[in-house]
N, C-alpha and C positions, 0 to 999 in steps of 0.2 A: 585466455580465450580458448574456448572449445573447436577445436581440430574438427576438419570432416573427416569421420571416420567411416570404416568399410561395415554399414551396418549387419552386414550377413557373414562377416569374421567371426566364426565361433570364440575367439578371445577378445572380441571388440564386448560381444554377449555378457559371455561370462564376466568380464571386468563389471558391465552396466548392473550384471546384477549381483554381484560383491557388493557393489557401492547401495543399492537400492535396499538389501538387507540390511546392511548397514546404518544409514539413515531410518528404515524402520524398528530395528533394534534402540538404536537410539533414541529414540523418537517416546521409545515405552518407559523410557526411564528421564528423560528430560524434556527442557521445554523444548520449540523449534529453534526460538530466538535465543538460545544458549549452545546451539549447538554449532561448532563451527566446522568448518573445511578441514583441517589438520583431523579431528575427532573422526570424522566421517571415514579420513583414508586410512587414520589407524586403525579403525572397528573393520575396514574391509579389508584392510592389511596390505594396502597400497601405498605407492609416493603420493604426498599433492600432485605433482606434476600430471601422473598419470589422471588425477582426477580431473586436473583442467582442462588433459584431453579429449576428456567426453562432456563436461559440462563448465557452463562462465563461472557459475558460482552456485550456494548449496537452492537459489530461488529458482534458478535452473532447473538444476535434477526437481525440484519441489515441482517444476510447473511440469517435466517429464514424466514423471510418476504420478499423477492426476491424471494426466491425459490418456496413460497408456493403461491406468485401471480404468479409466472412465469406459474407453475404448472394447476393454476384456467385458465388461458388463453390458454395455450397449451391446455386442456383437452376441454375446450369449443370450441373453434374452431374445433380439430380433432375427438374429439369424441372416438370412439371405431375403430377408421380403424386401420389396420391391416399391413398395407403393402406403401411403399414410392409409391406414384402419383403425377402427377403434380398438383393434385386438396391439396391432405395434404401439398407438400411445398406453395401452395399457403395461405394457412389455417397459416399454420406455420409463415408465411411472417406477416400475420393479425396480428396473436397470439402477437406479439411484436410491434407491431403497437399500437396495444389495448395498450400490456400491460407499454407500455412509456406512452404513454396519462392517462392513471388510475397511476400509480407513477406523473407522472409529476404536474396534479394535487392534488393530495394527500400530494404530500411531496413539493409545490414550493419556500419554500425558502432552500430547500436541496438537491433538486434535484439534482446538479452539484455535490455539495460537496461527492458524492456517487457513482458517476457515475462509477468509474471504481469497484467497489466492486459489482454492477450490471452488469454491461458487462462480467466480468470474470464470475460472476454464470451462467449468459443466455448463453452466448459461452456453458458454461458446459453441462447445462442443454438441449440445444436444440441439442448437438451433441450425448447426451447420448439418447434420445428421435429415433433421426434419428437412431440410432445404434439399439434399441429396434428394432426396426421396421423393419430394416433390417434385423436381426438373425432372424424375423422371415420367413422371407422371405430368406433366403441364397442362396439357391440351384437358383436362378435367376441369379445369379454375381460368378464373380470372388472370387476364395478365399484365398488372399493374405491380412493375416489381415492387418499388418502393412499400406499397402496402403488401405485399405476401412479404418482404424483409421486416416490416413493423409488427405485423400477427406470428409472424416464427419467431419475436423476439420476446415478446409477449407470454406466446407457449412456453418455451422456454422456461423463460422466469419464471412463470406460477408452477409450473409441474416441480421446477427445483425447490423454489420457495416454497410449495406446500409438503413437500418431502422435509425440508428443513426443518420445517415450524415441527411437522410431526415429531420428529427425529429429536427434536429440542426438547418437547413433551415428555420424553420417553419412552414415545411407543406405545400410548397407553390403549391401539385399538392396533389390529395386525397390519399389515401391510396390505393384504387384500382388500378389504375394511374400507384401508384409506382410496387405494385405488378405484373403489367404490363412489365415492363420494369425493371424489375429484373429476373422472371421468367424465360427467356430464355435463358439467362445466367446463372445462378443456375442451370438448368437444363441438362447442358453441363458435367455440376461435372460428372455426371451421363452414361455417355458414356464411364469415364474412368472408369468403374467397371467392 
């Protein structure tokens, strides 16, 4: 079981990202589901022990490292704004653009094998995000939670899913392209608030 650790320990850090390279090294050369816990602390060149310090098991760190690139790409694209525009869902649209191409890279002989343990955090994650942004902006909308929780979950999903499907495709139009012709449709969610 994973210890709470001092996340601002410059060796709590560096250990997280031993292990995080390590899993993505791995990751390039095997499946997810073949790879196990002992693997992971050998390639970062740690004990297990230490690894169960920081994480329950290898679904764990899987589900840490999704969140925390989700996190690096949402934040880089939107920055500091404040409030839902059609410039942030566009941003938002990139942010998972990016951040499939930097996983899919990173991890390609795993990539599939993980796919839905990513899609459920980024669902999560980009719906909680919308939602931030939203309370801070309320008094704009409607305030019937239930449905603002149903149309963010909504967004959500199509923005990922249609990221997906593209991404599935192969990318056979640019990402702009896509955000294109997503946009206006996403944008609609918006009217029901």
């Amino acid at each position: 079981m994973a210890l709470k650790l001092n996340e601002k320990d410059p060796r709590v850090i560096k250990t997280r990202r031993l292990i995080q390279e390590a899993i993505f090294n791995l990751s390039k050369v095997k499946n997810f589901d073949a790879i196990t816990v002992s693997d992971i602390a050998k390639k970062a060149e740690i004990n297990r022990s230490t690894f169960y310090a920081h994480f329950q098991d290898k679904y764990d760190l899987l589900e840490s490292i999704v969140s925390d690139q989700l996190e690096y790409f949402i934040s880089k694209r939107i920055g500091d704004k404040l409030e839902i525009t059609e410039e942030v869902i566009r941003n938002l649209i990139l942010s998972i653009c990016d951040y499939h191409e930097d996983l899919s890279q990173r991890c390609k002989y795993s990539y599939r094998s993980f796919a839905s343990v990513i899609e459920i955090k980024a669902k999560v994650q980009l719906r909680q995000v919308m939602l931030t942004l939203f309370i801070k902006n309320e008094n704009k909308f409607a305030h019937d939670k239930m449905k603002i929780e149903l149309i963010f979950t909504m967004i959500s999903s199509s923005i990922y899913d249609g990221v997906q499907y593209w991404y599935s495709l192969g990318k056979k139009v640019n990402s702009i392209i896509l955000v294109e012709e997503m946009l206006p449709f996403i944008m609609t969610y918006f009217t029901l608030l």
